[in-house]
C-alpha positions in Angstrom: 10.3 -3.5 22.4 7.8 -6.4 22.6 4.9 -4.1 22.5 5.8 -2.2 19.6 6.7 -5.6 17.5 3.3 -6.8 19.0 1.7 -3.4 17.6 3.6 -4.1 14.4 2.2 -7.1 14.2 -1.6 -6.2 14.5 -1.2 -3.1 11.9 0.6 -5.8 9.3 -2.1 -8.2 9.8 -4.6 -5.5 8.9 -3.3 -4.5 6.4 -2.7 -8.1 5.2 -6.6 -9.1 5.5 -7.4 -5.9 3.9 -4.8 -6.1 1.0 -5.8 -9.9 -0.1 -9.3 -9.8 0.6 -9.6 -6.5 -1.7 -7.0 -8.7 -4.0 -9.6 -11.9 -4.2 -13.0 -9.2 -4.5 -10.9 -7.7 -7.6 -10.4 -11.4 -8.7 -13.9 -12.8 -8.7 -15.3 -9.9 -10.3 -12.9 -10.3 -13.2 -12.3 -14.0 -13.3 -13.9 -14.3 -16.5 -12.9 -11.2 -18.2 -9.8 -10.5 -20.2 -8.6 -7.5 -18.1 -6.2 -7.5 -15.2 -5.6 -3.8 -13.7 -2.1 -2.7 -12.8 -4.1 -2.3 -9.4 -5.2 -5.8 -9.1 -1.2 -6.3 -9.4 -0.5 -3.6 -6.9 -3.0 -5.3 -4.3 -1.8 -8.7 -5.0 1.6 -7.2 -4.4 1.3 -5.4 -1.2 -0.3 -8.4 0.1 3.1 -10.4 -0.8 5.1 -8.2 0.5 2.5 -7.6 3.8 2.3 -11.1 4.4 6.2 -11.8 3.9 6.7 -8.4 6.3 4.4 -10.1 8.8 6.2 -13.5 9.2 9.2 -12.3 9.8 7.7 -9.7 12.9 5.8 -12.6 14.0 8.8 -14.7 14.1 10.4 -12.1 16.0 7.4 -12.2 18.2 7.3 -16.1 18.5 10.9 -15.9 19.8 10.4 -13.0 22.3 7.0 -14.2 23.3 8.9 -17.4 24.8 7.3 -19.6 22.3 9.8 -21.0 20.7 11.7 -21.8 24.4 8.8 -23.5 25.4 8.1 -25.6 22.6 11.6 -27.1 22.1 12.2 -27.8 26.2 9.0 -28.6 27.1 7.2 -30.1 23.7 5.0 -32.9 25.6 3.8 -29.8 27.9 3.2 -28.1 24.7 1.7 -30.4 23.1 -1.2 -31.6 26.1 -2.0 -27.7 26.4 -4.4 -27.0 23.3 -4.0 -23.0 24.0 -0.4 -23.5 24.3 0.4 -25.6 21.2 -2.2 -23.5 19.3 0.1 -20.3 19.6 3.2 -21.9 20.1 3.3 -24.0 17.2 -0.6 -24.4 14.9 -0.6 -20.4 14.4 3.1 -20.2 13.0 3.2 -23.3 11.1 -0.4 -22.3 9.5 0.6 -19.3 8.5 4.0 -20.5 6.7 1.8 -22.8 4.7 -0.5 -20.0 3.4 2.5 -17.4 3.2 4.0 -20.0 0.4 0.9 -20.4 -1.0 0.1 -17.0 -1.4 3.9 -16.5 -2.5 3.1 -19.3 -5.7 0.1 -17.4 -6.2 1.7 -14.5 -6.5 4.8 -16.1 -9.0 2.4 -18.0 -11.0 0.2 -14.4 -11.3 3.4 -12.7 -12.5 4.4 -15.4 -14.6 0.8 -15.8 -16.0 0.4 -15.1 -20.1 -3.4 -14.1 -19.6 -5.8 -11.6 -17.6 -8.0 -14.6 -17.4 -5.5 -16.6 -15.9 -4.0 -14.1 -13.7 -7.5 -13.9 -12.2 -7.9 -17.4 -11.5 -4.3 -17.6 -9.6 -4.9 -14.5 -8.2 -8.4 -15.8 -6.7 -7.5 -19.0 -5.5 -4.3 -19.1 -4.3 -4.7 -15.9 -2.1 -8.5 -17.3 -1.4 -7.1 -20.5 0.0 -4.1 -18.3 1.9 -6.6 -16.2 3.6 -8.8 -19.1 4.8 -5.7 -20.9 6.5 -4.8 -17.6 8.2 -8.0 -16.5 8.8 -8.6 -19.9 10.7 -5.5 -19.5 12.9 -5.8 -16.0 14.4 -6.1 -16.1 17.9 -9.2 -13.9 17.8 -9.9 -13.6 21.7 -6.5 -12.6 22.3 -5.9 -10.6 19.1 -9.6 -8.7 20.2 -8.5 -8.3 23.9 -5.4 -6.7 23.2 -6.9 -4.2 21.2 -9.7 -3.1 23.7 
C-alpha cells in the first residue's frame, strides 16, 4: 500500500506543478487584459483541487512513512538531523502554507468582480504557492525514486 500512495503521490505532484504553472503562464499573459477564460478557471481549479488531493495522500504518506512517530518521540533527534527534520516536519509544514495560500487565491479568484483582477489573484497567489513548494521537494529523493 505504501508504494502505490507513494506513486499517488508523484502523479498528483505532477500534475499539481503542471496545473498551476500553466494557471500563472495563463495569468501573466492576461494580467492586464479584461478577459479571463473559463479555462484559466478550469486550470486554477484542478490545481485546487490537485493540491488539496495531494495533502491529504501526503499526509497519509507522512504517517505511514514513520514521520510523524519520529517527530513526536524523538523531536530533539529530529530536529539535530537536517535531512530528517526537512522531511519529517519543513516539507509538510511548507506545503500547508502554500496549500492555504493557493486555497485564498483560489476564493479571492472566484469571488473576484473583474478579469483583471482575477488575473492578478490568480498570478500571485498560485505564483507565491508554487515557489514555497517548489523549494521543499525533496528533489534527490523524488528523482531517485523515479529512476
Amino acid at each position: 500500500m505504501e508504494i502505490f500512495v507513494k506513486h499517488l503521490h508523484s502523479f498528483l505532484a505532477y500534475l499539481f506543478l503542471v496545473s498551476t504553472t500553466v494557471s500563472v503562464i495563463y495569468a501573466v499573459s492576461n494580467y492586464k487584459k479584461d478577459e479571463y477564460s473559463s479555462t484559466q478557471f478550469s486550470l486554477a481549479q484542478l490545481a485546487f483541487i490537485a493540491s488539496h488531493v495531494q495533502l491529504l495522500v501526503g499526509l497519509v504518506l507522512w504517517y505511514l512513512n514513520g514521520w510523524s512517530t519520529q517527530l513526536f518521540s524523538n523531536t530533539a533527534i529530529v530536529m539535530k538531523d537536517s535531512g530528517l527534520r526537512s522531511l519529517a516536519l519543513e516539507h509538510p509544514l511548507i506545503n500547508i502554507i502554500a496549500i492555504v495560500i493557493l486555497s485564498i487565491g483560489y476564493i479571492k479568484v472566484k469571488k473576484a468582480s473583474t478579469a483583471i483582477k482575477k488575473n492578478k489573484f490568480n498570478f500571485w497567489f498560485y505564483l507565491v504557492a508554487i515557489v514555497l513548494i517548489l523549494s521543499k521537494i525533496p528533489w534527490q529523493r523524488w528523482i531517485y525514486d523515479h529512476m
